[in-house]
N, C-alpha and C positions, 0 to 999 in steps of 0.2 A: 524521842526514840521509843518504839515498843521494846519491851520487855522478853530480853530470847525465851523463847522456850525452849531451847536444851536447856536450859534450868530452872524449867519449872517441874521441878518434885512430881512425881505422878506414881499408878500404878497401871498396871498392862494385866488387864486379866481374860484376855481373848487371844490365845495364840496355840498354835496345833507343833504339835513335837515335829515332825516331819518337815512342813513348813515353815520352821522359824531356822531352818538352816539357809547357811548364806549361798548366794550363787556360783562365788569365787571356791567354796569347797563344796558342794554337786561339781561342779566340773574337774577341781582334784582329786578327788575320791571314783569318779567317772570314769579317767583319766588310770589311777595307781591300781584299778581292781578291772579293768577293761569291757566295763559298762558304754555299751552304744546310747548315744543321747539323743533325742531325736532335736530337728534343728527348733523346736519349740523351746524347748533349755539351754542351748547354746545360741546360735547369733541370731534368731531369735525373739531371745530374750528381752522383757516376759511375754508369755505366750497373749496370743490374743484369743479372748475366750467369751463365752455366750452359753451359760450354763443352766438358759431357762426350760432349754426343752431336752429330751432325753439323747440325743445324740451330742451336747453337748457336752453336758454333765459326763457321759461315759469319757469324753474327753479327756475332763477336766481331769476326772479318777485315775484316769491311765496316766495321765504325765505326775501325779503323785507317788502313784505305787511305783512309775521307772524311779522318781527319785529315791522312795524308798528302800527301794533293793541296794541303794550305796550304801547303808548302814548296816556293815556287816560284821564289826569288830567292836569288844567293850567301847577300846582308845576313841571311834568314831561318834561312838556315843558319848560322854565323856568332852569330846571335841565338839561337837552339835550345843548340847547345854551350854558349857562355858561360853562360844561363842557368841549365841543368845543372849547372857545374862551380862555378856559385854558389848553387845550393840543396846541393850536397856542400858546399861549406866551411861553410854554417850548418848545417850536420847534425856537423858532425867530420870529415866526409874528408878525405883527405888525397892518395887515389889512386883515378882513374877510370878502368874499364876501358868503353870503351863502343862496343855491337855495333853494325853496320851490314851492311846488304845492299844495293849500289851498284846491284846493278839496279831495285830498285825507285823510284831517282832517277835513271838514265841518262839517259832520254827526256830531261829536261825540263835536265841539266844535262853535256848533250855527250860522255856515254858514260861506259863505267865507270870507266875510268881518271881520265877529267876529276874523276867523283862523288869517288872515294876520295880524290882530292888535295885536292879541295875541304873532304871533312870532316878530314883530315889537317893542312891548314892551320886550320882552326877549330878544332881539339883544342889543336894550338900556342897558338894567338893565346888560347884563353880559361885554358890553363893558365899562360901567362905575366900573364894580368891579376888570376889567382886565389890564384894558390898553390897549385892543386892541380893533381895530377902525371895527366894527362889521356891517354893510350894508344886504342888503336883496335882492335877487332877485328871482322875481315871473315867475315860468317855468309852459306851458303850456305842455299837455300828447298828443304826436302826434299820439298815437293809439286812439285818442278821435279827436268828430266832431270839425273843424276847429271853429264853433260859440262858442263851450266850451271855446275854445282859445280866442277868441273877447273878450270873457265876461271877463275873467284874466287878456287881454290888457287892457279893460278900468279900470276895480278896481286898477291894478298895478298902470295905469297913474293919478289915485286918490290920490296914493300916494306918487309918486313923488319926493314929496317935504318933505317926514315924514318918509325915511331913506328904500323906494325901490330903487334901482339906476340901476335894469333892466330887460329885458324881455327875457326869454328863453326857448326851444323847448328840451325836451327828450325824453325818453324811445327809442324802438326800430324805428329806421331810417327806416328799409324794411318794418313799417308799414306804412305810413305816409311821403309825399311828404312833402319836403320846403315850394315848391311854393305854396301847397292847404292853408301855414298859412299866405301867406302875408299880408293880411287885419287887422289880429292880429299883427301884426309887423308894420305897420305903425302907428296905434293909440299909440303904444308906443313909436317909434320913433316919435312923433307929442311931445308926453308929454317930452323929453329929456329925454328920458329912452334907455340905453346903447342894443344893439339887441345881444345877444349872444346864438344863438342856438347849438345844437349839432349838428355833420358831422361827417365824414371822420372818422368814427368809426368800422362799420358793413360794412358799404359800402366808395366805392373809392372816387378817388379825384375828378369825378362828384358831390356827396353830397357835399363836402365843397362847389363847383364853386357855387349850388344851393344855398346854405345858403349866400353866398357873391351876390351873384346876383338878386335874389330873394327878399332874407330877409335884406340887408343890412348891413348883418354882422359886428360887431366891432372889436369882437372876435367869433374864433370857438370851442365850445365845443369838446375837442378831437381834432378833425383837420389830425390826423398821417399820414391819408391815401394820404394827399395833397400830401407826399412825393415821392406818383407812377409820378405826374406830374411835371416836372424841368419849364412846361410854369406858372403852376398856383401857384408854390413858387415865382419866380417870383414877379405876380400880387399881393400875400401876401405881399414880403417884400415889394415893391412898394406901396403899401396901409396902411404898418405897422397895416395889420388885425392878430390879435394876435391868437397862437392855443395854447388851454389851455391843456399842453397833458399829461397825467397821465398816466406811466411807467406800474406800478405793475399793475394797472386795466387793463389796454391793455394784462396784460401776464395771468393775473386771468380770462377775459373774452375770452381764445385764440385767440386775435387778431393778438397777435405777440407767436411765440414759445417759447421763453424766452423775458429776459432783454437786453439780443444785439440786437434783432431783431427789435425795437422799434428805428424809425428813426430819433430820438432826436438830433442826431448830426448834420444829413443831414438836417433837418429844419433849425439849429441853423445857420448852415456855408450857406445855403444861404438866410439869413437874414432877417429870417421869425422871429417874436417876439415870445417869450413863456412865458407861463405861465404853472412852474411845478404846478401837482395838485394832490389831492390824490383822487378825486371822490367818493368814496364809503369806507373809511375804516372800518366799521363794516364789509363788507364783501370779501372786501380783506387781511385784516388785516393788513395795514402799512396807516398811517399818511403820511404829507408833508416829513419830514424830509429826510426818505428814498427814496426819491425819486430824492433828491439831493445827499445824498452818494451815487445811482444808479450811477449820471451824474459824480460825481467824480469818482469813481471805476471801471465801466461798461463804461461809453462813455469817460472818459480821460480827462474831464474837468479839466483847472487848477483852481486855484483859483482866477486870474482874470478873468476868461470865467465863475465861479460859482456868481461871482460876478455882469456879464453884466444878466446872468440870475434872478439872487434877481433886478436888476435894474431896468430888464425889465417888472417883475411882477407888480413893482409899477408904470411903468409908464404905465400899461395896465386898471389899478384899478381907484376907483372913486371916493379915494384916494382927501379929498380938494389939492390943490395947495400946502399949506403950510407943510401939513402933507407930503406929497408927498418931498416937498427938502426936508424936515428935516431927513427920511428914508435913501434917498439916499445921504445924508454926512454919516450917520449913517452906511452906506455901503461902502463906501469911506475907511471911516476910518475904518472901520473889513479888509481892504483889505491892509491897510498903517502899520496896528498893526504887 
């Protein structure tokens, strides 16, 4: 028999605030604050999507920001986390890293600072009710002015110490060069704040080289595309610069045609770290989990190769020291069992 992986130990470090809410509460929240849903979030459900060219993407945007206007109350916020941090523990996690971008909830929840404190305490409160080890990282909107981005560097490096542990670069890549946000990415990198922007998503494995070169990438957000370049995997596994690459989202965004097309294997065997991720499952509809029965099924992972993968997660994460061995025995032993 193989070996479930709901128990196999992992860590989740690619997932978006907005998006890691569940479907069954969009449609509550929808529903108790009299939000119109359009039938892409309701029946449905998930939307089918094609986010390579710019009518798409505008799409895509829009059916995030309808969802995000349901988060209008601390409680909702508060209710988003927990729920997250409790669909990870029935998945195997054991450690969340999860991104937010405070302006796009400043308005409604008393500026930026109020925002990040707010999901800051909600990170706290649901990893104490969970058991899983819950962290925050503040992402800047690259379709916005690079100083928007300063301002997020220095609040993020404010908090540092009070459970953000990094700084990160999204939405659309073809808007928005790397190198226009370095200035942001050094005030965070000055604070000990981990640089994980997105690449090699919409665009080739130039994007990643920019985000490592540029930005001084730790890890890359997505990353797949590094896989056109054998020089710049390479330079990855050489650097142990980790690509946090999420399967379903790739195939929901037509990045990739399907689940084979997605070069997960070819990262893996030349030595590039990963970190499976689920990005968006509100609107992909698949959590972490699936994304390692992908690698079992679809790319042919054994169960010691699904194993260097939960491995690698955590030793990608920011994950204390202790926490971090004690996982991986924990993964040892799912693998000895």
């Amino acid at each position: 028999m193989r070996r479930p992986l709901d128990k196999l130990p992992k860590a989740h470090l690619h997932l978006h605030f907005t998006g890691s809410m569940r479907h069954s509460t969009l449609i509550e929240l929808a529903r108790e604050q009299g939000v119109h849903l359009p039938d892409a979030l309701v029946q449905d459900w998930p939307p089918q999507l094609h986010a390579t060219d710019e009518r798409g993407w505008f799409r895509f945007q829009r059916l995030y920001d309808i969802a995000r206007s349901v988060l209008r109350r601390p409680s909702d916020v508060y209710r988003l986390v927990r729920e997250a941090a409790e669909d990870e523990a029935r998945e195997g996690s054991r450690w969340l890293e999860i991104q937010v971008d405070p302006s796009g909830y400043a308005s409604r929840f008393g500026g930026l600072t109020e925002t990040l404190e707010l999901a800051l305490d909600a990170a706290r409160v649901a990893s104490g009710a969970t058991g899983v080890g819950v962290a925050v990282i503040v992402a800047a909107n690259r379709t916005r002015h690079p100083l928007d981005a300063r301002t997020l560097a220095r609040l993020a490096a404010q908090y540092a110490d009070k459970g953000v542990v990094g700084f990160g670069l999204s939405n659309d890549e073809r808007r928005g060069r790397a190198r226009d946000f370095d200035a942001a990415f050094r005030i965070a990198k000055r604070a000990g704040l981990l640089a994980v922007p997105h690449g090699g998503e919409l665009l080739g494995a130039a994007s990643v080289a920019e985000c490592v070169d540029d930005l001084g990438a730790d890890r890359v957000g997505h990353g797949v595309r590094a896989a056109e370049s054998g020089r710049l995997m390479e330079r990855l596994a050489d650097r142990q610069i980790t690509c946090e690459v999420c399967p379903l989202s790739n195939v929901g965004l037509g990045v990739a045609r399907g689940p084979e097309d997605v070069p997960l294997r070819r990262l893996f065997e030349a030595g590039v770290p990963i970190a499976l991720g689920a990005d968006d499952p509100l609107l992909f509809g698949a959590r972490l989990l699936p994304q390692y029965e992908l690698a079992r099924d679809v790319y042919g992972f054994s169960d010691a190769e699904l194993a260097e993968l939960a491995r690698q997660s955590i030793r990608s994460s920011t994950a204390p020291e202790p926490v971090r061995k004690e996982i991986i025995a924990d993964i040892d032993a799912w693998l000895a069992s």
